[in-house]
C-alpha positions as CSV (number, residue, x, y, z in Angstrom):
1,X,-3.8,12.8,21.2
2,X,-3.7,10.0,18.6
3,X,-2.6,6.6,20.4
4,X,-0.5,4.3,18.1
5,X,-3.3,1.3,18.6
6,X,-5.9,4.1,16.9
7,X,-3.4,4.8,14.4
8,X,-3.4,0.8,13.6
9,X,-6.9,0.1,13.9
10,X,-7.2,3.1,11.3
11,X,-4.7,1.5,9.0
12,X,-6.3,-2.5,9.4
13,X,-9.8,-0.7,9.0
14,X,-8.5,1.3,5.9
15,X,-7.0,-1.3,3.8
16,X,-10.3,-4.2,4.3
17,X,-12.4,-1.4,2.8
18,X,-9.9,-1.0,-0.1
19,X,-9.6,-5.1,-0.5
20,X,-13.6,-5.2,-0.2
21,X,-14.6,-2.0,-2.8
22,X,-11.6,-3.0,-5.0
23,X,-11.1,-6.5,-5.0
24,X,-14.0,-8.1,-4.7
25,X,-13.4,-10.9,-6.8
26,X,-9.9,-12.0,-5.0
27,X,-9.6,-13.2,-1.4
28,X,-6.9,-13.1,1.2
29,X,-5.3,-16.2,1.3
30,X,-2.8,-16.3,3.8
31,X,-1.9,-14.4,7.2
32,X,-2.0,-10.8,6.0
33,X,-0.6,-7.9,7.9
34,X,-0.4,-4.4,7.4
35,X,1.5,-2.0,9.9
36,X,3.0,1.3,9.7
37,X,7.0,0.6,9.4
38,X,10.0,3.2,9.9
39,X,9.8,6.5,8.5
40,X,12.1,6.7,5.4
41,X,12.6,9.3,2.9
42,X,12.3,7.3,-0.6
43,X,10.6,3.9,0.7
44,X,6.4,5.0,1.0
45,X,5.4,0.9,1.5
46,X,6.7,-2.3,0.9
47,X,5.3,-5.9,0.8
48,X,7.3,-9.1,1.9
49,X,6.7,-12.7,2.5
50,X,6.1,-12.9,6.5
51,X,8.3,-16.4,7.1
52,X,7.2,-17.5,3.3
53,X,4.3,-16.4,0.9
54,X,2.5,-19.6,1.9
55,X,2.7,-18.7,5.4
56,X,1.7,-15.0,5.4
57,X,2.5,-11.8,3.6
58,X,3.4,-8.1,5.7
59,X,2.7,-4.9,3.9
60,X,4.8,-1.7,5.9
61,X,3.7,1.1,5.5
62,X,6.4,4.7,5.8
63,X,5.0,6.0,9.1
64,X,5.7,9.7,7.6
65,X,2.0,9.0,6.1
66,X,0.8,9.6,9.4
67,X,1.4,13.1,9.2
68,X,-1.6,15.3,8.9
69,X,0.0,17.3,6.1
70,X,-0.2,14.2,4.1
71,X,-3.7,14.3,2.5
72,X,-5.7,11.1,2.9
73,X,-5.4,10.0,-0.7
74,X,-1.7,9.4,-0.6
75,X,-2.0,6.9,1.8
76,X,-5.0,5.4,0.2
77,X,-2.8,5.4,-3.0
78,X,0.5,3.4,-1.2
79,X,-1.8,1.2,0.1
80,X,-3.6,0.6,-3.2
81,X,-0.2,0.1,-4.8
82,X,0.8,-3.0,-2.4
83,X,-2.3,-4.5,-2.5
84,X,-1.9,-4.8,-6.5
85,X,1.5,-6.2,-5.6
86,X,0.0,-8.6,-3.0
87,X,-3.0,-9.8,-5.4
88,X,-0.1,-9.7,-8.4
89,X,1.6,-12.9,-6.6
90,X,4.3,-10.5,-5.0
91,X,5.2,-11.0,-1.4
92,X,2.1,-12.8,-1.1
93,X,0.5,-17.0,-2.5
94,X,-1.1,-15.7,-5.1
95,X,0.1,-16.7,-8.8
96,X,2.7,-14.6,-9.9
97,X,1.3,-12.2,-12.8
98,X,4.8,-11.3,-14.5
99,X,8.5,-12.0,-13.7
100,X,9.2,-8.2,-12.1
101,X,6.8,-6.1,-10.1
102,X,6.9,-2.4,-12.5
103,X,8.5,-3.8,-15.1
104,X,5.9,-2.6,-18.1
105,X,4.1,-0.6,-15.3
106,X,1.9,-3.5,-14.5
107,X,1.1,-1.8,-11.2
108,X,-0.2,1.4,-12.9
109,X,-2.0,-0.3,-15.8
110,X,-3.7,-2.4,-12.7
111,X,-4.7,1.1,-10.8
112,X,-6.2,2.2,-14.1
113,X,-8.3,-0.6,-14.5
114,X,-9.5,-0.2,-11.1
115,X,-10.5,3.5,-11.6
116,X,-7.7,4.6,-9.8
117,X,-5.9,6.3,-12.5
118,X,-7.1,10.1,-11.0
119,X,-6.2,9.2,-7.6
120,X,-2.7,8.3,-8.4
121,X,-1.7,11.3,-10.5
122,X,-2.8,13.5,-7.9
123,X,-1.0,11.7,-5.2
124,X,2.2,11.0,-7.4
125,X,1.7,14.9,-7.8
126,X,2.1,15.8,-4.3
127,X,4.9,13.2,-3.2
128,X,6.8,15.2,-6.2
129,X,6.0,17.9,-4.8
130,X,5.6,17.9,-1.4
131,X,7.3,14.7,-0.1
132,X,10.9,15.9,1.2
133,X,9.1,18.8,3.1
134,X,7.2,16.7,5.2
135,X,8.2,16.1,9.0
136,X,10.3,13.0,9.3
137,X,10.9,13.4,13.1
């Protein structure tokens, strides 16, 4: 069995590797946590200021990603998507690259840039298709 400090480390290990392989020219620059939040079925992640952006930022992620019928690249996706948000000056001290966060589909244009274009229509795919089927216990 799985203990929730593995499923943690997983998730701190998990998302350094994304910031290193896709964002190597940006630095954290605040206190920056990630954690898996409640399970929720619409909400997959979220990013926040933790007291303000100076201070720190918190990215949750849904807990339901857990599940091993989730493949792996949906959660590298979510996590992917608030780290754009978090290097776009949302939730986090880093200049603020428009006025809203999808207006224009910023986020998606960013992932494309990235070479994460493939990645996210498959996983967009199977949350389509596959999201409200999976366990929310």
């Amino acid at each position: 069995m799985v203990s929730s400090a593995d499923y943690d480390s997983y998730l701190a290990r998990k998302v350094a590797a994304l910031v290193r392989e896709n964002f190597p020219e940006k630095a954290v620059t605040n206190l920056f946590v990630i954690r898996w939040g409640r399970k929720s079925k619409s909400v997959l992640g979220k990013i926040k200021p933790l007291k303000d952006k100076e201070y720190g930022s918190i990215i949750e992620i849904n807990s339901r990603l857990k599940s091993v019928d989730v493949p792996e690249y949906v959660l590298d996706y979510v996590l992917m998507h608030e780290l754009v948000h978090y290097f776009q000056g949302f939730g986090s001290n880093h200049a603020q690259k428009s006025k809203y966060p999808h207006k224009g589909k910023v986020v998606e244009k960013e992932l494309e840039r990235l070479g994460w274009g493939e990645v996210m229509g498959r996983a967009e795919r199977w949350i389509k298709e596959n999201w409200r089927d999976t366990a929310i216990e």
